[in-house]
N, C-alpha and C positions, 0 to 999 in steps of 0.2 A: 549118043546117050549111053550113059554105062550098065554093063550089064547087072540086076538085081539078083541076089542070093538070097535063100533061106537065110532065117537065124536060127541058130543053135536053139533048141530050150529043154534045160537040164530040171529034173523033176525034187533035184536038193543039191547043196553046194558042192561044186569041186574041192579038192584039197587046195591047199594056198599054191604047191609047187604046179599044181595042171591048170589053174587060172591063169597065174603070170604066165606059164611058159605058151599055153593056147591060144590065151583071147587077151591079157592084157600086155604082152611086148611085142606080138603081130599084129595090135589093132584089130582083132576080131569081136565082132559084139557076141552076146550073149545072152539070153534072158535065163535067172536063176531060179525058181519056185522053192518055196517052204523053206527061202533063207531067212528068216527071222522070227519063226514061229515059238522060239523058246524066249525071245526077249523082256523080259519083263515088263519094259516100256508100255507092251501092247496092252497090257491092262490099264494102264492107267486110263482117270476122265479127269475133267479140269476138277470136280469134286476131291478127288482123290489127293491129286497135286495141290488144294487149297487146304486139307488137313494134315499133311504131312510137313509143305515148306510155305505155306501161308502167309507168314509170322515175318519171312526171312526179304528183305528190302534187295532188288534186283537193280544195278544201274546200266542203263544201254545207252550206248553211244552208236552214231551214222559214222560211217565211213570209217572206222577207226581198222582196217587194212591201211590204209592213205597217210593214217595218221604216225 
């Protein structure tokens, strides 16, 4: 059975040079905290998103990696 480690948990993001060289080209996991707390996105509700791009016709296609 292999043996189980802690994960890391970082309390805001690394810089980009100390993720790749730590946790993302040694396969090391990582949990990140209060990585996305500035994003905009996070306000939005589907309200928000229905008066701003409402109006605007979306077409989705399955599979279209394959395709």
């Amino acid at each position: 059975m292999p043996t189980l480690k802690p994960v890391l948990v970082l309390d805001e993001p690394p810089s980009n040079e100390d993720f790749v060289a730590n946790h993302l080209q040694p396969g090391v996991p990582v949990v990140i905290r209060n990585a996305i707390n500035h994003w905009k996105a996070r306000d939005w509700t589907l309200q928000s998103l229905r008066d701003r791009v409402g109006q605007n016709k979306v077409f989705v296609r399955k599979n279209t990696a394959q395709e």
